[in-house]
ChimeraX commands (.cxc) that place a marker at each C-alpha (Angstrom):
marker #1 position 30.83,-10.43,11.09 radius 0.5
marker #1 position 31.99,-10.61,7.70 radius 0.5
marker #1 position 30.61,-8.51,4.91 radius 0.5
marker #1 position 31.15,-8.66,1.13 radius 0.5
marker #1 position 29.23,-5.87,-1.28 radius 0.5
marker #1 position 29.22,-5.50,-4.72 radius 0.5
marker #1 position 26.92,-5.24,-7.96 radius 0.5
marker #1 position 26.78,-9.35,-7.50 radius 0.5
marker #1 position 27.64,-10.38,-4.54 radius 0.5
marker #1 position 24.86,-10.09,-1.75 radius 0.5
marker #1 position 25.72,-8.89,1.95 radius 0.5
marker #1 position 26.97,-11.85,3.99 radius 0.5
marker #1 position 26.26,-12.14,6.91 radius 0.5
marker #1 position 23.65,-13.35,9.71 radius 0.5
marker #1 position 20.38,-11.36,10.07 radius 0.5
marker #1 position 20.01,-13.10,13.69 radius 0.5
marker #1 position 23.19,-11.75,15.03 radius 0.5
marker #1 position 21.62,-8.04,13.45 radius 0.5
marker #1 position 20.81,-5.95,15.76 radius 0.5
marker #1 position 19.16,-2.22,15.42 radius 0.5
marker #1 position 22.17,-0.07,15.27 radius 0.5
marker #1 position 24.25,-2.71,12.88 radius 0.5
marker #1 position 21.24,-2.60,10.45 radius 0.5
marker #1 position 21.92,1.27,10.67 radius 0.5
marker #1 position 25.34,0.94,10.41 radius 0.5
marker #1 position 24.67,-1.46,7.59 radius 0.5
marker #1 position 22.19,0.93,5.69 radius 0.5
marker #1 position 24.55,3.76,6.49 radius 0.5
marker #1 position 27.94,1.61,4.81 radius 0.5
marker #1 position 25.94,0.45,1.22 radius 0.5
marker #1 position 24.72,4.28,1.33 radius 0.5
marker #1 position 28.37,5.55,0.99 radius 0.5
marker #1 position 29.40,2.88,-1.22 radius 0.5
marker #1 position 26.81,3.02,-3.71 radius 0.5
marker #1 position 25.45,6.73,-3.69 radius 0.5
marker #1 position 27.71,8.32,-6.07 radius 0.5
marker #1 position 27.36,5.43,-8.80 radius 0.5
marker #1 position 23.39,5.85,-8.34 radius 0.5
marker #1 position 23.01,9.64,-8.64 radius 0.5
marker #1 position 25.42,9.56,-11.67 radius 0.5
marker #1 position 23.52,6.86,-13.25 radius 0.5
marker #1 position 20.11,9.52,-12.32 radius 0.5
marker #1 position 22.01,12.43,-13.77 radius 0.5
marker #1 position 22.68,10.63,-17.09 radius 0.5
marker #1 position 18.97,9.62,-17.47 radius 0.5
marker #1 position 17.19,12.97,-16.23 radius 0.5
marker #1 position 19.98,15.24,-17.51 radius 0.5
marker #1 position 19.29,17.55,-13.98 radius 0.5
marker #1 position 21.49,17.05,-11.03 radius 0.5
marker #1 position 18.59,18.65,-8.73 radius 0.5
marker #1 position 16.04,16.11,-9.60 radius 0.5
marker #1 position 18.80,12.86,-9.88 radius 0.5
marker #1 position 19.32,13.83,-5.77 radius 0.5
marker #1 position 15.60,13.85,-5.51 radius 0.5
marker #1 position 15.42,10.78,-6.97 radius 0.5
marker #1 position 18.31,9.02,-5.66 radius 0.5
marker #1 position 16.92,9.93,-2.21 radius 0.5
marker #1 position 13.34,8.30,-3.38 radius 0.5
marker #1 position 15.63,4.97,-3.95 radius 0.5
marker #1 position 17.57,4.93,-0.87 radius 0.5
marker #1 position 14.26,5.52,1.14 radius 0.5
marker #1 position 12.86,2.48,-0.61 radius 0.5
marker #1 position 16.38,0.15,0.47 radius 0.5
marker #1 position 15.41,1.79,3.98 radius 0.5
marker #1 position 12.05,0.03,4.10 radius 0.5
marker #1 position 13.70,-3.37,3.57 radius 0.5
marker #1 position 14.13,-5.62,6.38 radius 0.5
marker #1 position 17.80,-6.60,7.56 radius 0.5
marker #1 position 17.53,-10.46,6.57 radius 0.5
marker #1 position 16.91,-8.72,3.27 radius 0.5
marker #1 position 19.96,-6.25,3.22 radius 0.5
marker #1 position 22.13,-9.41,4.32 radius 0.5
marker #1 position 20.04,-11.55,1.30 radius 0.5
marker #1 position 19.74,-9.97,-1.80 radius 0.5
marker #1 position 22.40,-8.45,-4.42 radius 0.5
marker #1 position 21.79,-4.70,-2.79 radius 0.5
marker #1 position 24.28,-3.20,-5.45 radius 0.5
marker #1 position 22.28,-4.28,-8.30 radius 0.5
marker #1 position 18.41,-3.68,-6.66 radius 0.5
marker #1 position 19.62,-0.30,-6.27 radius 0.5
marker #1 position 20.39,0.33,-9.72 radius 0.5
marker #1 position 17.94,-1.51,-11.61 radius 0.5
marker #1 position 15.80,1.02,-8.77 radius 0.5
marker #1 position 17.95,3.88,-9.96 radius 0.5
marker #1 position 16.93,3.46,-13.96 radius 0.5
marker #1 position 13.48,2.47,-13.33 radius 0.5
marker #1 position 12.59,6.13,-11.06 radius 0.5
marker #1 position 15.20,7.82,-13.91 radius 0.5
marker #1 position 12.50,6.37,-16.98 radius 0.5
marker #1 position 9.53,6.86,-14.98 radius 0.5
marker #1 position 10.43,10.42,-14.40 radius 0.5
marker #1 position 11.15,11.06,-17.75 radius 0.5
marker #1 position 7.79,9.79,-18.49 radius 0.5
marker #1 position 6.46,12.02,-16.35 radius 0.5
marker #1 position 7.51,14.98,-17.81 radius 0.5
marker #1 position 6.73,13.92,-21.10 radius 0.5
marker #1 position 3.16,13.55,-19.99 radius 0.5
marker #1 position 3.10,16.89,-17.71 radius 0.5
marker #1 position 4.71,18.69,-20.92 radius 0.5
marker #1 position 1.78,17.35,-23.17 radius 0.5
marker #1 position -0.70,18.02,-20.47 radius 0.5
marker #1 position 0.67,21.70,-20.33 radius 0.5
marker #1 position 0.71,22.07,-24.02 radius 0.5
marker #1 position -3.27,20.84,-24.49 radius 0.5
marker #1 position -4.20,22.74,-21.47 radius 0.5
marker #1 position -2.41,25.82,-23.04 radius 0.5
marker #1 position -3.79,25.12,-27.05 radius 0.5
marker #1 position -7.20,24.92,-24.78 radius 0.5
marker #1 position -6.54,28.35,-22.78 radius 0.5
marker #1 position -5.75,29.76,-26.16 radius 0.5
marker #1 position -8.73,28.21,-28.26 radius 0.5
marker #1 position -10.88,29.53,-25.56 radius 0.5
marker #1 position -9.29,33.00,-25.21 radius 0.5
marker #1 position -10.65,33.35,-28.32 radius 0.5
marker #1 position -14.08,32.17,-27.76 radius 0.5
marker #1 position -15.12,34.11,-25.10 radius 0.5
marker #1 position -18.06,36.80,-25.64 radius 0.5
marker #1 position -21.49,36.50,-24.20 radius 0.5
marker #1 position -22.96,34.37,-27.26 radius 0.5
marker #1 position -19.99,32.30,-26.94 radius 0.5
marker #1 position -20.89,31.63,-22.51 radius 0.5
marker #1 position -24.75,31.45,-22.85 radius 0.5
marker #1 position -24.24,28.78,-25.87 radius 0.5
marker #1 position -21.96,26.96,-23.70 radius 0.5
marker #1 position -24.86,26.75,-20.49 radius 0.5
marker #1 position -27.74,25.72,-23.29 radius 0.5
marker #1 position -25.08,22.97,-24.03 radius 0.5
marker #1 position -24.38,21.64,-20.37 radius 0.5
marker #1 position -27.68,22.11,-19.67 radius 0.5
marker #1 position -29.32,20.07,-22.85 radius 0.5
marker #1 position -26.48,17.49,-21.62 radius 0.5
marker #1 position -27.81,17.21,-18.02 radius 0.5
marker #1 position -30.96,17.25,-18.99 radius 0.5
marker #1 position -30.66,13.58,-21.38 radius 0.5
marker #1 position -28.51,12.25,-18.46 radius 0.5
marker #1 position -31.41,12.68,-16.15 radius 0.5
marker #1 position -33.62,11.41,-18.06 radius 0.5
marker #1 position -31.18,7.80,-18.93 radius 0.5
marker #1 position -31.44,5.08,-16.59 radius 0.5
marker #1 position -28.94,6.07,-13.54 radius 0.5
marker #1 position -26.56,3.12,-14.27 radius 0.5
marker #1 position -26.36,4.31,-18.03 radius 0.5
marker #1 position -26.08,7.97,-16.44 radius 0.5
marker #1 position -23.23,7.07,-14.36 radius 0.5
marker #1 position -21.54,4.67,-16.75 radius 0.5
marker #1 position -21.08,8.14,-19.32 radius 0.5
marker #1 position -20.13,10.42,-16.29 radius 0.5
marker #1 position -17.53,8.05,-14.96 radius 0.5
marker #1 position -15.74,7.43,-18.19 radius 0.5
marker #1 position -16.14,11.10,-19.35 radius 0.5
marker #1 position -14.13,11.96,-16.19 radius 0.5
marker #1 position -11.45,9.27,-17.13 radius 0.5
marker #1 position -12.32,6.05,-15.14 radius 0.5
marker #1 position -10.75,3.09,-16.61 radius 0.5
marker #1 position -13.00,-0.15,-17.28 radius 0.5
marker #1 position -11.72,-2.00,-14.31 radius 0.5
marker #1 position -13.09,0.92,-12.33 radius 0.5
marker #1 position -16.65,1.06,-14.33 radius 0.5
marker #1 position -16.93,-2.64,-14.02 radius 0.5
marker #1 position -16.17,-2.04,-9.70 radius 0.5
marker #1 position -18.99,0.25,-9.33 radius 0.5
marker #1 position -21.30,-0.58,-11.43 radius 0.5
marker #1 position -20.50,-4.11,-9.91 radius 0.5
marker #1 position -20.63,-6.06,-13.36 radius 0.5
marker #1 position -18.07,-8.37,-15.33 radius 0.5
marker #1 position -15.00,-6.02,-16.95 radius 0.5
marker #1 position -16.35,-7.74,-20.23 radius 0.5
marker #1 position -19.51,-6.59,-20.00 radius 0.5
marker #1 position -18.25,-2.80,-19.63 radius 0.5
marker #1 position -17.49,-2.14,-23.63 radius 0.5
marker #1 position -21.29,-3.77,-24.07 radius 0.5
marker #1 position -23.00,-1.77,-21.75 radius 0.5
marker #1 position -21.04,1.66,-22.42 radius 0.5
marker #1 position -21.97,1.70,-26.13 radius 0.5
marker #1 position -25.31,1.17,-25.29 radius 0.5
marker #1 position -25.52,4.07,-23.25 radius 0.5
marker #1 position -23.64,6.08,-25.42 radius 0.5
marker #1 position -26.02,5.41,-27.96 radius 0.5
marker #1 position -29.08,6.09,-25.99 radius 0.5
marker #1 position -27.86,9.08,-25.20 radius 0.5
marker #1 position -27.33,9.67,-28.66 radius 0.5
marker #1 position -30.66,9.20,-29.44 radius 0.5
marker #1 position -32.32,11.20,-26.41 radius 0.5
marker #1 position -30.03,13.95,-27.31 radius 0.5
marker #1 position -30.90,14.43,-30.90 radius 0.5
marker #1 position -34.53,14.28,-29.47 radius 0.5
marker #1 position -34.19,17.05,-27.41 radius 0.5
marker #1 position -32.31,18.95,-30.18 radius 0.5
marker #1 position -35.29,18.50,-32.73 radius 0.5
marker #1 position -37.91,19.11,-29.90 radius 0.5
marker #1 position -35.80,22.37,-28.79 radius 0.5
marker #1 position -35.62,23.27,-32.78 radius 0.5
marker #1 position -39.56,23.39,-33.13 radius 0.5
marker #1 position -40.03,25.81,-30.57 radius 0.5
marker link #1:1,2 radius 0.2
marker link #1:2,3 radius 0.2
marker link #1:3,4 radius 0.2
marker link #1:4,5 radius 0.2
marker link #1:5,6 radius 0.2
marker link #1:6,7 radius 0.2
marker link #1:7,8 radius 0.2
marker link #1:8,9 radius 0.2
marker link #1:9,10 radius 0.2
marker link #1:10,11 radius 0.2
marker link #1:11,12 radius 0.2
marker link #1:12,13 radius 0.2
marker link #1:13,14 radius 0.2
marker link #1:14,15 radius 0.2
marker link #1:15,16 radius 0.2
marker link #1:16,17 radius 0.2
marker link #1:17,18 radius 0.2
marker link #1:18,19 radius 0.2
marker link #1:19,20 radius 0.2
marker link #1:20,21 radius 0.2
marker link #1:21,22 radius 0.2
marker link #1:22,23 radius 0.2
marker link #1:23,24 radius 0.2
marker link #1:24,25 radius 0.2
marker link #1:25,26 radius 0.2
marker link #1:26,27 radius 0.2
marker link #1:27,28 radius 0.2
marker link #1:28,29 radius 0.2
marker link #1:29,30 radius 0.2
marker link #1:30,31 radius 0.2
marker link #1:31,32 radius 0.2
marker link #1:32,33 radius 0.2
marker link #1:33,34 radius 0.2
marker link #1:34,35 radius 0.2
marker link #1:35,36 radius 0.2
marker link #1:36,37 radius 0.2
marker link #1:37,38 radius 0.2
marker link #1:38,39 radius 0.2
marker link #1:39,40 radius 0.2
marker link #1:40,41 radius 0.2
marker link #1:41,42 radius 0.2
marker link #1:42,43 radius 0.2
marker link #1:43,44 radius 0.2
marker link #1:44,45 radius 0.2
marker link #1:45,46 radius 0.2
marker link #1:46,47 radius 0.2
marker link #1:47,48 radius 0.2
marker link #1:48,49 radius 0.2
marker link #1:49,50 radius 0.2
marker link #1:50,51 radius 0.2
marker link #1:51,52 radius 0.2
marker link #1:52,53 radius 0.2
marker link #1:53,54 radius 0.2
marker link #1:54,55 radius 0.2
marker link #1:55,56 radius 0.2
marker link #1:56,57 radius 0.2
marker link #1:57,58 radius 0.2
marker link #1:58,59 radius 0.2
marker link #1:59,60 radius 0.2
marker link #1:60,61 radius 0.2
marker link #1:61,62 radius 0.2
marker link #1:62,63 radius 0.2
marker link #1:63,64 radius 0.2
marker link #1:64,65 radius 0.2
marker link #1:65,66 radius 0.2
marker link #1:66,67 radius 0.2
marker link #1:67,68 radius 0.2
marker link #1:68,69 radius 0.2
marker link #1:69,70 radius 0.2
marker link #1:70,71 radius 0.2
marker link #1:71,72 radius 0.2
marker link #1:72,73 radius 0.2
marker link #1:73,74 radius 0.2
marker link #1:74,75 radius 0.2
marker link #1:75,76 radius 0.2
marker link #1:76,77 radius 0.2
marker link #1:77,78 radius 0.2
marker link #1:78,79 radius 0.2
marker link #1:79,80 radius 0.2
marker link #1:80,81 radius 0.2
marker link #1:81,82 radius 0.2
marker link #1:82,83 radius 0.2
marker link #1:83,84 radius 0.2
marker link #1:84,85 radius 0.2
marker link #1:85,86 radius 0.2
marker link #1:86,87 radius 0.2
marker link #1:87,88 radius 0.2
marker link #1:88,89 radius 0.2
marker link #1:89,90 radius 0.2
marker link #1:90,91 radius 0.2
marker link #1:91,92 radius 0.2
marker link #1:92,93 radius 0.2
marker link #1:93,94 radius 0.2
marker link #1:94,95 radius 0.2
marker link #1:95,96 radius 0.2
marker link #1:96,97 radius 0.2
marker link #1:97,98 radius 0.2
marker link #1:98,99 radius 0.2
marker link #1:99,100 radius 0.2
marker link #1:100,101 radius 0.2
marker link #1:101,102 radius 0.2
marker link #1:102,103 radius 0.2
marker link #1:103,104 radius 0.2
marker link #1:104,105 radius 0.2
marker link #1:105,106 radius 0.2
marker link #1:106,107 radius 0.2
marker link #1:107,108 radius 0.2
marker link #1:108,109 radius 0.2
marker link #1:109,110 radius 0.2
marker link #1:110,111 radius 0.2
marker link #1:111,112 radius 0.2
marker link #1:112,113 radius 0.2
marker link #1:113,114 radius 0.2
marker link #1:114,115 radius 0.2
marker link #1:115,116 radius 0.2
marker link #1:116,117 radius 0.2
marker link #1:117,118 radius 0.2
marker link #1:118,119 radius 0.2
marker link #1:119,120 radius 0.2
marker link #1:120,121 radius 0.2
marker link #1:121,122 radius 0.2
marker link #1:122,123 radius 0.2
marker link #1:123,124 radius 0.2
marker link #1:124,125 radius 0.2
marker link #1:125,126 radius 0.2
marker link #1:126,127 radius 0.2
marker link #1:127,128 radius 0.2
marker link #1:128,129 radius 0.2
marker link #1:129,130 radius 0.2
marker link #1:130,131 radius 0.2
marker link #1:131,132 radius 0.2
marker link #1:132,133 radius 0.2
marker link #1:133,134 radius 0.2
marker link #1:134,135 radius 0.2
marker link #1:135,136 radius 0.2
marker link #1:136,137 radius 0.2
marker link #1:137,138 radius 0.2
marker link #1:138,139 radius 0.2
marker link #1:139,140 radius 0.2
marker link #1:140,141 radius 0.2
marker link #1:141,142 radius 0.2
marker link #1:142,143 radius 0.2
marker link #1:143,144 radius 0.2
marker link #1:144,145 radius 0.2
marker link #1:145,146 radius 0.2
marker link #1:146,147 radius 0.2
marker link #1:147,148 radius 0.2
marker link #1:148,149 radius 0.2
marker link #1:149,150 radius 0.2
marker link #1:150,151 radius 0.2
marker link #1:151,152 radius 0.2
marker link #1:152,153 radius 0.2
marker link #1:153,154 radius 0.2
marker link #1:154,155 radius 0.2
marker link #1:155,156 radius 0.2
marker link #1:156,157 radius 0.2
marker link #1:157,158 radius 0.2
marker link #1:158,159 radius 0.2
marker link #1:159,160 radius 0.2
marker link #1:160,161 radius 0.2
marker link #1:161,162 radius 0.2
marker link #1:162,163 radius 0.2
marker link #1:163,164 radius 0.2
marker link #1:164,165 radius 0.2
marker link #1:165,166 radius 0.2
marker link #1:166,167 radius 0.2
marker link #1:167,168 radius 0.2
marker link #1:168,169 radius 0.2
marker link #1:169,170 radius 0.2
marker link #1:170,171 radius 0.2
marker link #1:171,172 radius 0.2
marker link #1:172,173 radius 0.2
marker link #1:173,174 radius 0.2
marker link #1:174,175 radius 0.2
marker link #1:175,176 radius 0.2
marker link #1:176,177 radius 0.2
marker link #1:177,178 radius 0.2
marker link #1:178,179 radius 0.2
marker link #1:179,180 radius 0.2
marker link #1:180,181 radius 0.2
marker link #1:181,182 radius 0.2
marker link #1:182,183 radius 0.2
marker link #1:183,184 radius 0.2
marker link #1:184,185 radius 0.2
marker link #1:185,186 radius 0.2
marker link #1:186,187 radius 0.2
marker link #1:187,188 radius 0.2
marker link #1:188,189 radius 0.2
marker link #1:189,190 radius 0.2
marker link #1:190,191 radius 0.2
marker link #1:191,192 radius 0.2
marker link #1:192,193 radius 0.2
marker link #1:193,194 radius 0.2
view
């Protein structure tokens, strides 16, 4: 068996004459050959040599997965770095988004360090309960509809449980949001007169 690797040339070879330990062997050679390239491509993107190894490892476990016929197929060299930048960006995107996460989450911490006497924790409770309260009293598919996006669910996944159209979603979550509007400033003016 002949075999021919490079950022465009595919392996050559037969996957019928493959057997186990030559798809190992086969795994084990485009490893060598193309680790250094891939990491240093990682390093470049992520700017940390610990987390380029992490990922590089992520992207040779993925080439792992694929079947022989496909090692002997496909232009390996170039899967594995198109791979390589794609786990490099989508790391970096995930810090980004972790860092801004962190930075809210500590603005919040901050904001509520400053917030918190008794007045402050029994206005709070009056709040969540006033807001339970309205919920309970909404239709349970206009109940869940509020609860469900409040806690992040995307249309695709409102429109799945409440088993509707997507298009209908935007329709039937402002009306919700405005009957709970309405209930709520009820309540209010009821709680007010007391």
């Amino acid at each position: 068996m002949e075999a021919t690797r490079g950022l465009t040339q595919p392996v050559i070879g037969t996957a019928s004459s493959y057997q186990a330990g030559d798809a190992d062997s086969e795994f084990e050679a485009i490893f060598l050959e193309h680790y250094k390239r891939v990491l240093a491509i990682l390093v470049h993107l992520v700017g940390d040599r610990a987390q380029a190894e992490e990922l590089a490892n992520e992207v040779f476990w993925k080439l792992s997965r694929q079947s022989a016929r496909w090692l002997l197929t496909n232009n390996v060299g170039g899967w594995l770095y198109r791979a390589a930048t794609r786990a490099g960006i989508d790391a970096l995107r995930s810090a980004a988004h972790r860092k801004r996460y962190e930075h809210a989450a500590a603005l919040h911490n901050q904001e509520g360090a400053l917030e918190t006497g008794p007045l402050d924790d029994v206005l709070r409770r009056e709040e969540a309960a006033r807001v339970r309260a309205v919920l309970q009293s909404m239709k349970p598919a206009q109940a869940q509809l509020l609860l469900m996006r409040g806690s992040g669910a995307s249309y695709r996944e409102l429109a799945d449980a409440l088993e509707v159209a997507i298009g209908s979603v935007g329709t039937l979550l402002n009306r919700a949001e405005l009957e709970f509007r309405k209930r709520y400033s009820k309540l209010a003016e009821r709680k007010e007169k007391l």
